[in-house]
C-alpha positions as CSV (number, residue, x, y, z in Angstrom):
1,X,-25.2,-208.1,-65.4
2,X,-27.6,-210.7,-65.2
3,X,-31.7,-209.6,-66.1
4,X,-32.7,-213.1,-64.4
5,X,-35.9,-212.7,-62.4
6,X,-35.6,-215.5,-59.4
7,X,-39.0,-217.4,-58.2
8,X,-39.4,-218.5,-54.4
9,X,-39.2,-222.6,-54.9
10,X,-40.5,-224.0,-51.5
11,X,-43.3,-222.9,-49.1
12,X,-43.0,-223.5,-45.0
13,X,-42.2,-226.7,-43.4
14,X,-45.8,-227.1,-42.4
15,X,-47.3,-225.9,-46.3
16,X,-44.2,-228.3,-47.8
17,X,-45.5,-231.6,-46.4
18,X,-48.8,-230.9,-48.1
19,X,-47.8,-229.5,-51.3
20,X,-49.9,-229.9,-54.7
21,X,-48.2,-227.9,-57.8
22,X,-51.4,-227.4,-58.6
23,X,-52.1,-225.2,-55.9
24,X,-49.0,-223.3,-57.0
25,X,-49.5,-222.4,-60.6
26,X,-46.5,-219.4,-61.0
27,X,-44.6,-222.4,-59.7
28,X,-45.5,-225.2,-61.4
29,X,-45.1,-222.9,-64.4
30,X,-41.7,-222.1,-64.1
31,X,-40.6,-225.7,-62.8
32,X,-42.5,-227.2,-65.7
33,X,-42.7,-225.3,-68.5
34,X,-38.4,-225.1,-69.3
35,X,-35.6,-227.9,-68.8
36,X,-37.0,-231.4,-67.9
37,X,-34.8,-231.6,-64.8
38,X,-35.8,-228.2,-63.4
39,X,-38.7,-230.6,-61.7
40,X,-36.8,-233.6,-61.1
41,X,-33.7,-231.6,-59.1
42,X,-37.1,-229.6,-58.1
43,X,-38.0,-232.8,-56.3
44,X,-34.8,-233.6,-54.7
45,X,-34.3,-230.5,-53.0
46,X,-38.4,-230.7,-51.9
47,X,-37.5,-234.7,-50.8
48,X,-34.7,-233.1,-48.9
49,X,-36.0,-230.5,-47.1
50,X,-38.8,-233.0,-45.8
51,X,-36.3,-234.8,-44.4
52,X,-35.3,-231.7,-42.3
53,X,-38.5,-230.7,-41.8
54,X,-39.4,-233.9,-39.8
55,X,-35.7,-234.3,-38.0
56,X,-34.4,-230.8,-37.6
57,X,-35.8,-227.7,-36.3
58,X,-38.0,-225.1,-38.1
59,X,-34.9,-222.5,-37.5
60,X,-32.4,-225.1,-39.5
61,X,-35.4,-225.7,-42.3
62,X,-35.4,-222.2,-42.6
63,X,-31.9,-222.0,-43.0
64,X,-31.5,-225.0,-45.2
65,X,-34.2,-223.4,-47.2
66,X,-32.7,-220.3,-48.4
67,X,-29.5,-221.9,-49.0
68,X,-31.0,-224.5,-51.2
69,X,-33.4,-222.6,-52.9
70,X,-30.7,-219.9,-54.2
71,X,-28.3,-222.7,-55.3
72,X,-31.0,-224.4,-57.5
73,X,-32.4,-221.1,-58.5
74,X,-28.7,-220.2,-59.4
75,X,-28.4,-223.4,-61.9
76,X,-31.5,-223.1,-63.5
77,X,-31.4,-219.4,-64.3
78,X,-27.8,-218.7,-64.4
79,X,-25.4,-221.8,-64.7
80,X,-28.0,-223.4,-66.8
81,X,-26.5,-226.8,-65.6
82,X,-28.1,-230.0,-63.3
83,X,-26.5,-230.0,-60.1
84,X,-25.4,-233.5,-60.3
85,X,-23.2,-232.0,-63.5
86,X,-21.5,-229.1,-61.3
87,X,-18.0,-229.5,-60.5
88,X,-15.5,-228.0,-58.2
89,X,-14.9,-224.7,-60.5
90,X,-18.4,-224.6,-60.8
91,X,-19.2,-224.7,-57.4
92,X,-16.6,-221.9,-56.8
93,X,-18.4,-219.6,-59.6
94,X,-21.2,-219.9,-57.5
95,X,-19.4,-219.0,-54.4
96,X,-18.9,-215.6,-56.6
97,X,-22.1,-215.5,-57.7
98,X,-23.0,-215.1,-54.3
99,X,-20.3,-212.7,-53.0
100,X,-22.0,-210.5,-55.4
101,X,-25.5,-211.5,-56.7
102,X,-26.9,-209.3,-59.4
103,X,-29.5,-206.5,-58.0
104,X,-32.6,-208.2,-59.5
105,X,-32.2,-211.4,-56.8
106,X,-31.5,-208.7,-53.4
107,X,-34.5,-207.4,-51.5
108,X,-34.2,-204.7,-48.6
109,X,-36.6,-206.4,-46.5
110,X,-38.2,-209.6,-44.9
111,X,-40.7,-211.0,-47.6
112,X,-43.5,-213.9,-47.2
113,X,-42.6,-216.8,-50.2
114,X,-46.0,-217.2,-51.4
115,X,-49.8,-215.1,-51.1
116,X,-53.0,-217.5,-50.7
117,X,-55.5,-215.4,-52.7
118,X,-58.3,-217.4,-54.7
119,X,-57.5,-220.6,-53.1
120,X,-54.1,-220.2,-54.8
121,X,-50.8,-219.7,-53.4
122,X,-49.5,-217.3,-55.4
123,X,-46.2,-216.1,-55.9
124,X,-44.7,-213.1,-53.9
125,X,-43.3,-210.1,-56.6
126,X,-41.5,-208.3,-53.5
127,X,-39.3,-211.8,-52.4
128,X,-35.9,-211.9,-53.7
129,X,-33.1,-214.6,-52.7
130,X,-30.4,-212.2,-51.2
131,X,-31.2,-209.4,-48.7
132,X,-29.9,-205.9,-47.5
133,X,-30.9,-204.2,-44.8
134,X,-30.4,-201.1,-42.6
135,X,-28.8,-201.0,-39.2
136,X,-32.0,-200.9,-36.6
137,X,-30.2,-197.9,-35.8
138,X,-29.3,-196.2,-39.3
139,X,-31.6,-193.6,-39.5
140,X,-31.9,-193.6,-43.4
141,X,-33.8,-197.0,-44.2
142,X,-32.4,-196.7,-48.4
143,X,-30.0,-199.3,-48.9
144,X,-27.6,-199.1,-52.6
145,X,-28.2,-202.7,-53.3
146,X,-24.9,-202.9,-55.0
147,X,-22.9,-202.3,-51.8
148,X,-24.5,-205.8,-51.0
149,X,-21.6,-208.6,-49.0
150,X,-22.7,-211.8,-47.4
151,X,-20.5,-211.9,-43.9
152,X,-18.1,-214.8,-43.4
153,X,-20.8,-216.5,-40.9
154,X,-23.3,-216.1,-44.0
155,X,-20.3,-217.6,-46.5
156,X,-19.8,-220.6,-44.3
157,X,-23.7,-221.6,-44.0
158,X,-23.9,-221.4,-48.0
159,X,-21.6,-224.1,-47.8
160,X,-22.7,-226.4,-45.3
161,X,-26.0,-226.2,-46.8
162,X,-25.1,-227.2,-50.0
163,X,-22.2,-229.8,-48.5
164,X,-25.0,-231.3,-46.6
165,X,-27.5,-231.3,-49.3
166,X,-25.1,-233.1,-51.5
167,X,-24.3,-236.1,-48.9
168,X,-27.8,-236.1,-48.5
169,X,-28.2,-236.7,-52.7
170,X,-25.6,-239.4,-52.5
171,X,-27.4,-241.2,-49.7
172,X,-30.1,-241.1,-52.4
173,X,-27.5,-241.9,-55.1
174,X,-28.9,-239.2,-57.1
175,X,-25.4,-237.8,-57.0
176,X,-21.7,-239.6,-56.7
177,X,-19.6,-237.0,-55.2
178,X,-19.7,-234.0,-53.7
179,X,-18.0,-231.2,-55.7
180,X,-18.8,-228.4,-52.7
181,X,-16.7,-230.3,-50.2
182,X,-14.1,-230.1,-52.1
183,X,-14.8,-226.4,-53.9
184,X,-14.9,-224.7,-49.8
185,X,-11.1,-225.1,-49.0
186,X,-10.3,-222.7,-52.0
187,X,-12.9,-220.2,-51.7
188,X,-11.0,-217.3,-52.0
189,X,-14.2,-214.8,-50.1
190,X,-13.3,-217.3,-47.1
191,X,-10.6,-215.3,-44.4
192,X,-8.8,-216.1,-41.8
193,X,-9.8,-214.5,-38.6
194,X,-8.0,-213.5,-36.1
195,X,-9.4,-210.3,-34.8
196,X,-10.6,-209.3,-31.7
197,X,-14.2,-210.9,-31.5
198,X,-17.0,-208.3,-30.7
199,X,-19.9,-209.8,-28.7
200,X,-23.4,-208.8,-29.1
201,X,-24.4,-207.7,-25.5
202,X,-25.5,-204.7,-23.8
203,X,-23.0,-202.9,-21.3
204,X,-23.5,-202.9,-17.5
205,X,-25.4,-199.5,-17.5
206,X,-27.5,-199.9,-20.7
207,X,-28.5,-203.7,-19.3
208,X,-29.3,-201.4,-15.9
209,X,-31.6,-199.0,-17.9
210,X,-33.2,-201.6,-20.0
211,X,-34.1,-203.9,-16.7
212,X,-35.5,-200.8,-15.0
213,X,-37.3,-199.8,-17.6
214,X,-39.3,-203.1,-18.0
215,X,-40.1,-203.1,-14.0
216,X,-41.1,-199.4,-14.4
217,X,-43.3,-199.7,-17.2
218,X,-44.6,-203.2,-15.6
219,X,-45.2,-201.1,-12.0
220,X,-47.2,-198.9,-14.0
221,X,-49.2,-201.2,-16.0
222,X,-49.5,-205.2,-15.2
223,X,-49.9,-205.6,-19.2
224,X,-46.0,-205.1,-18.9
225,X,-45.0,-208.1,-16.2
226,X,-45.1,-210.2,-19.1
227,X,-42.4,-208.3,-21.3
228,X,-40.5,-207.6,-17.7
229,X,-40.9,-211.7,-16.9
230,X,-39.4,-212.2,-20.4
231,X,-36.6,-209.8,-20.2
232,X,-35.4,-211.0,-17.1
233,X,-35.5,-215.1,-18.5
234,X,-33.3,-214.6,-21.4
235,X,-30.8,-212.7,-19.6
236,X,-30.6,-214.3,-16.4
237,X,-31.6,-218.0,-17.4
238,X,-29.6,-217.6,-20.5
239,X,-32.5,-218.3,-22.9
240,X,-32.6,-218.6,-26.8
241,X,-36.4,-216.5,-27.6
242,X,-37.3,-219.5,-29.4
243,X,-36.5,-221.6,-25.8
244,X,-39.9,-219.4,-24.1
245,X,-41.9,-220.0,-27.2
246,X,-44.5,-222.3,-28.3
247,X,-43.3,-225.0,-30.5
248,X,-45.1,-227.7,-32.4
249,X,-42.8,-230.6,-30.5
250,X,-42.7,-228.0,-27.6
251,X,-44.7,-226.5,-25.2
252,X,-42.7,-224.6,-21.8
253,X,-44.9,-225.1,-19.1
254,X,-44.6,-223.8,-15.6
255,X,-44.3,-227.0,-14.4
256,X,-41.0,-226.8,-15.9
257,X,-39.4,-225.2,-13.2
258,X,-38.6,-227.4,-10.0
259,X,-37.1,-227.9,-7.1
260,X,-34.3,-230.5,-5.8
261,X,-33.7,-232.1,-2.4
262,X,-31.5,-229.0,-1.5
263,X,-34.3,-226.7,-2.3
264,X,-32.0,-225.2,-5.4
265,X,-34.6,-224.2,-8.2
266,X,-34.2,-225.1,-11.8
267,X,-35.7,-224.6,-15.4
268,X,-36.3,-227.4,-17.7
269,X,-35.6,-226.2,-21.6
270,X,-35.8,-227.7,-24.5
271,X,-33.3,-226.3,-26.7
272,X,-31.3,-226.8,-30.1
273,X,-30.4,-230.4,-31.6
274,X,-34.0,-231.0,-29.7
275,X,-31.6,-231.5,-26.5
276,X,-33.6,-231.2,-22.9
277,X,-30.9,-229.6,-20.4
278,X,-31.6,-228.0,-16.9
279,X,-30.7,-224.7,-16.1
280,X,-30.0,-223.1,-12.8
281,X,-32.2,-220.4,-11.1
282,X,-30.6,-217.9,-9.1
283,X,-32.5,-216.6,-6.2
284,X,-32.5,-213.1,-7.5
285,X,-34.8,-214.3,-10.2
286,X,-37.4,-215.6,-8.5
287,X,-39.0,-212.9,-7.7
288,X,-39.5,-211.9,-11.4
289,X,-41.3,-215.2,-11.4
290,X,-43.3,-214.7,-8.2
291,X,-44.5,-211.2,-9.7
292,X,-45.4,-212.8,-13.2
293,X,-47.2,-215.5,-11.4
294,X,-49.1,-213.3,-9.2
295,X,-49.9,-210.9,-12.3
296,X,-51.7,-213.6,-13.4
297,X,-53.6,-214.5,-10.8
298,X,-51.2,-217.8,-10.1
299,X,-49.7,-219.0,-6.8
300,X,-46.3,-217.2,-6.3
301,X,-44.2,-220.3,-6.9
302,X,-44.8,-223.2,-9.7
303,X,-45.9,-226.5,-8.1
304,X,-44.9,-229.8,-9.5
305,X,-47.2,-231.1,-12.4
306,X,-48.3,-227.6,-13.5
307,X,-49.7,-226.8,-16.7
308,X,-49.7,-223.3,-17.2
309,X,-48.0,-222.1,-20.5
310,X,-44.8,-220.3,-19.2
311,X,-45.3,-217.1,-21.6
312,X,-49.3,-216.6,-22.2
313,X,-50.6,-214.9,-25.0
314,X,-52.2,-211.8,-24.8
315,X,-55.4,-212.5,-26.5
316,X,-56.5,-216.7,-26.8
317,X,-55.2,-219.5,-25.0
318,X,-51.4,-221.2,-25.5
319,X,-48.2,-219.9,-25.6
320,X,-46.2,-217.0,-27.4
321,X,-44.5,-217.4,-30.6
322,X,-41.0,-216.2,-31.1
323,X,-42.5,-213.3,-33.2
324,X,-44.6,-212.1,-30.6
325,X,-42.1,-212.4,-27.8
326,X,-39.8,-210.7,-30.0
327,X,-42.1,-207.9,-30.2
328,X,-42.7,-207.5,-26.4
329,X,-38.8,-207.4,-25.8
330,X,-38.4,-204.8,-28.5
331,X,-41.3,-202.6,-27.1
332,X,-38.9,-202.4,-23.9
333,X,-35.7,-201.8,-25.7
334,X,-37.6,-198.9,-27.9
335,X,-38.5,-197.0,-24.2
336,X,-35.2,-198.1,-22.9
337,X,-33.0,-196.4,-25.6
338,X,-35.2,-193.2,-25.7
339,X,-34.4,-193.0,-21.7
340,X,-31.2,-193.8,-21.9
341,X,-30.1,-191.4,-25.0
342,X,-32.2,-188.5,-22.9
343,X,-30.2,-188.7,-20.0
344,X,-26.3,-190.2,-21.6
345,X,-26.5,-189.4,-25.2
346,X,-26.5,-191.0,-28.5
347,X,-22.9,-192.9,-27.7
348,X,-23.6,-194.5,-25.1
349,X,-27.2,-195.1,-25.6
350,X,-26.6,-196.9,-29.2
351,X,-26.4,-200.3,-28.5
352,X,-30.1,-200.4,-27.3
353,X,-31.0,-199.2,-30.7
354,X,-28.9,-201.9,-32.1
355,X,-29.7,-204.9,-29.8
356,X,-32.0,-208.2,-30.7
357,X,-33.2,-210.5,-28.6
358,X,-29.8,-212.9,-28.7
359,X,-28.3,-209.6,-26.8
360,X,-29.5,-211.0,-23.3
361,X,-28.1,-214.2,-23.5
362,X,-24.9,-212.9,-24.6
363,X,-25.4,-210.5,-21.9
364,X,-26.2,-212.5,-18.8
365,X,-23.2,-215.1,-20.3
366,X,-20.8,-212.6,-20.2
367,X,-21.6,-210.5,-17.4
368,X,-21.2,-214.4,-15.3
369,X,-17.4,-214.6,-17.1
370,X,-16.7,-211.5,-15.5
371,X,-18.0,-212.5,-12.4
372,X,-15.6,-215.2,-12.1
373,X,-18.0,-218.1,-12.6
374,X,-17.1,-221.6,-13.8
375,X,-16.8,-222.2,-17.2
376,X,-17.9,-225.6,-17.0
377,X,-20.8,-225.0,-14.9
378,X,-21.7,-221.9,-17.4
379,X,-21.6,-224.0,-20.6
380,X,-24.1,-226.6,-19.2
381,X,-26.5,-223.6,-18.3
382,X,-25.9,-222.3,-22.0
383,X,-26.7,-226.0,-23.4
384,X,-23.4,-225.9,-24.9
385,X,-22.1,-229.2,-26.5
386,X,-18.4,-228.1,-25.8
387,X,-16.8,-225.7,-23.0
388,X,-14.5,-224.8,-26.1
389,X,-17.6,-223.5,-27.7
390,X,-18.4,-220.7,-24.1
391,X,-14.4,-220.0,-24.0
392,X,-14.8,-218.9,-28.0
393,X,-17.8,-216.6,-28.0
394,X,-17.7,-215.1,-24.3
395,X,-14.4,-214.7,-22.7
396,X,-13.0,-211.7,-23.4
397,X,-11.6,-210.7,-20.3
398,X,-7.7,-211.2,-21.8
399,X,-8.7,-208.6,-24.8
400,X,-9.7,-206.4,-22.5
401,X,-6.3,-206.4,-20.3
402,X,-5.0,-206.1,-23.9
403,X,-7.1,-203.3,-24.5
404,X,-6.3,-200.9,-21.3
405,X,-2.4,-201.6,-21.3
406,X,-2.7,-200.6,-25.4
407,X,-4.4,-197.5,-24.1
408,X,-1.0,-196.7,-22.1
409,X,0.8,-196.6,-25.7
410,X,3.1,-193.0,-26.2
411,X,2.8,-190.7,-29.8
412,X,6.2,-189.1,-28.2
């Protein structure tokens, strides 16, 4: 089993743009100080990840970021080979390498890259490459690294990462092929699935307990309208967390909600691919937005032109991030579980334990398929690029026809 102790190779998109090695010494040690093309291949994946920095969002240089870092880690520590030298049967040993890494490159826990002490950035022991965590609901946080399995969804984004990193060296002609492309068709850790697709959402009754929890806790204490405000958005409005948050491009304004001739309301977003798209307001949420408002001392209805962040910070001026709305949701879900597992048990209260912020949208998505609502019309609210893309992820409502005549099934 490998001994190799991995190094965190690239910073934030914001610290990447403005990177001196200097500043860095671990790293500019470990890229420096071995193989002469540990900085140069250093270089192309920093070159690359500027260019989706500036044309992608933080979320996909964050994601193109781990991938990249792991795979150049991988060849400098293990493979010991340039990237431009890998071929397909390399490519597929790495596939393995990652199906199961060796225990020194998985953490248990979310861990910052770098540590700015002494006007140095230095090195993070604690950050490894590969991570394993407990369920939000396992009560037992210790995790046997070993058992460690990267899902198929985490399989398939190792590979377009590196497929597009590799197009993206060709462009450059550092490269003149791409041995990944070619390597992902005979993964043999890829499966074909065709099982019943479980969607991450809450159930009627725990959606009920966790909406009536936030307009409790808000009745209570005003502090709370904003978590309540938030809640409601991302279910009803179908909102990503990162679509209420403040964004260097991005700010969502109140002035972002409007009215047409016909007096329907809607809500400007700005959401992935850095696509605008309108979404529709149901009457039933606007007074969650009058409430809000008047919480903050605002007329009960947006007017055209206004400014007002959408989602205010609790202390300072400017909008949430997607950290601290995060927070607010899971302060509700926290009270929301405890309620619900006092009064229905641990079965049925689970879920709440479980659930992340995504759990609205899927939520409020679903909850409109059973409803009968058009698919078309619920894919443009979602800011989906293809109706094919809503059909896939929320209609369920043949599995579960499926499901209650199995139920009918005989033993005799």
């Amino acid at each position: 089993m490998s001994k190799t102790t991995p190094v965190p190779l690239y910073p934030t998109s914001v610290e990447l743009s403005d990177l001196v090695l200097s500043d860095y010494p671990k790293l500019n040690e470990f890229i420096t100080m071995s193989s002469p093309w540990h900085l140069v291949q250093w270089q192309w994946g920093k070159s690359f990840l500027e260019y989706t920095g500036r044309n992608k969002s933080i979320h996909t240089y964050d994601r193109f970021r781990n991938e990249i870092e792991k795979f150049l880690l991988w060849s400098f520590l293990e493979k010991k080979t340039p990237i431009d030298e890998l071929r397909k049967m390399d490519i597929l040993e790495y596939a393995d390498f990652c199906w199961k890494p060796p225990v020194s490159w998985i953490g248990t826990s979310n861990q910052e890259r770098f540590k700015l002490k002494h006007s140095y950035f230095n090195i993070n022991e604690l950050w490894r490459p590969f991570k394993i965590q407990a369920a939000k609901s396992q009560l037992s946080k210790e995790m046997d690294k070993k058992k460690y399995r990267p899902s198929q969804q985490t399989l398939t984004s190792t590979f377009t990462a590196i497929i597009v990193f590799y197009n993206y060296l060709m462009g450059e002609e550092h490269c003149y092929g791409n041995p990944a492309q070619i390597a992902k068709k005979d993964c043999k850790h890829f499966i074909s699935d065709t099982q019943v697709k479980e969607i991450k959402r809450l159930s009627t009754s725990q959606w009920q307990y966790l909406i009536d929890t936030a307009v409790y806790m808000a009745n209570e204490d005003p502090l709370y309208e904003r978590n309540l405000f938030v809640i409601a958005s991302l279910k009803t409005l179908f909102l990503r967390i990162s679509e209420l948050s403040e964004r260097d491009n991005w700010s969502p304004i109140m002035g972002h909600f409007w009215q047409d001739e016909d007096e329907n309301w809607w809500l400007k977003i700005f959401g992935k691919g850095r696509k605008l798209r309108d979404t529709t307001v149901p009457t039933d949420f606007i007074p969650f937005l009058k409430r809000y408002r008047l919480s903050r001392g605002l007329s009960g209805l947006p007017t055209s032109g206004e400014n007002n962040v959408l989602v205010e910070k609790i202390r300072g001026q400017g909008g949430m991030t997607s950290r601290h709305l995060r927070r607010l949701v899971q302060d509700i879900f926290d009270h929301a579980f405890t309620r619900m597992r006092k009064l229905e048990g641990e079965n049925k209260s689970i879920k709440l334990k479980e659930a992340t912020t995504h759990w609205l949208r899927h939520t409020g998505a679903s909850m409109e398929i059973e409803r009968g609502r058009s698919l078309k019309d619920l894919s443009e609210d979602l800011g989906h690029a293809s109706m094919a893309t809503t059909d896939t992820v929320y209609v369920q409502s043949e599995n579960k026809m499926r499901a209650e005549s199995g139920k009918k099934r005989k033993v005799d």
